[in-house]
C-alpha positions, 0 to 999 in steps of 0.5 A: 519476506523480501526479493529474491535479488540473486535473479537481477544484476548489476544496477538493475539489483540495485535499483530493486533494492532501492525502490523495496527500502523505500517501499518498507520505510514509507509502508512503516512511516505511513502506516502511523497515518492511522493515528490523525485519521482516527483523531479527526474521526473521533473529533468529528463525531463529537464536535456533530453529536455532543455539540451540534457544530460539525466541521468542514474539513473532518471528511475530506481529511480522513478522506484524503488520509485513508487514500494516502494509507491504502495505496502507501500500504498496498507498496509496503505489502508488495514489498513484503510480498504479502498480497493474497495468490492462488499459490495452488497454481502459482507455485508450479509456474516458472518464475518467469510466468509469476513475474508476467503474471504478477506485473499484469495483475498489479497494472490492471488492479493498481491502475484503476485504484488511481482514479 
């Protein structure tokens, strides 16, 4: 599902498709974020438990790789519009309205995410 383009002109059309493309490859790109973040769970539970040698890094990696997949993902699922509405009022605003209403909601949600 993408982007109703036929709503913008121009440049600014151009724009939008840009910043979705990227949105798509990076969401697709990153979503392999998975593989490592398990790995370096996976080595932590045995490297703690089988030899009683826990690491240093394993947490703050599969911390810091969890953060990148959650917020890279969250730009993909926006650009497949795939993030839940209430579409039992949504549908029968005007578009203008779901846009107001959806930039509102994705600064006050995304934003504190950021800290």
């Amino acid at each position: 599902m993408q982007a109703n383009y036929e709503l913008f002109s121009g440049r600014t059309r151009s724009a939008i498709k840009t910043l979705d493309q990227i949105s798509i490859w990076s969401g697709k790109a990153f979503a392999w974020l998975i593989i490592p973040m398990v790995l370096c769970l996976v080595y932590e539970v045995f490297a703690r438990y089988l030899f009683n040698a826990p690491t240093l890094w394993a947490y703050d990696m599969t911390y810091m790789l969890y953060g990148s997949h959650f917020m890279l993902g969250a730009a993909y699922t926006l650009a497949m519009q795939g993030h839940i509405r209430t579409d039992f009022f949504y549908r029968l605003w005007p578009v203008r309205w779901q846009g107001t209403i959806d930039s509102f909601l994705y600064i006050f949600f995304f934003f504190p995410a950021l800290a």
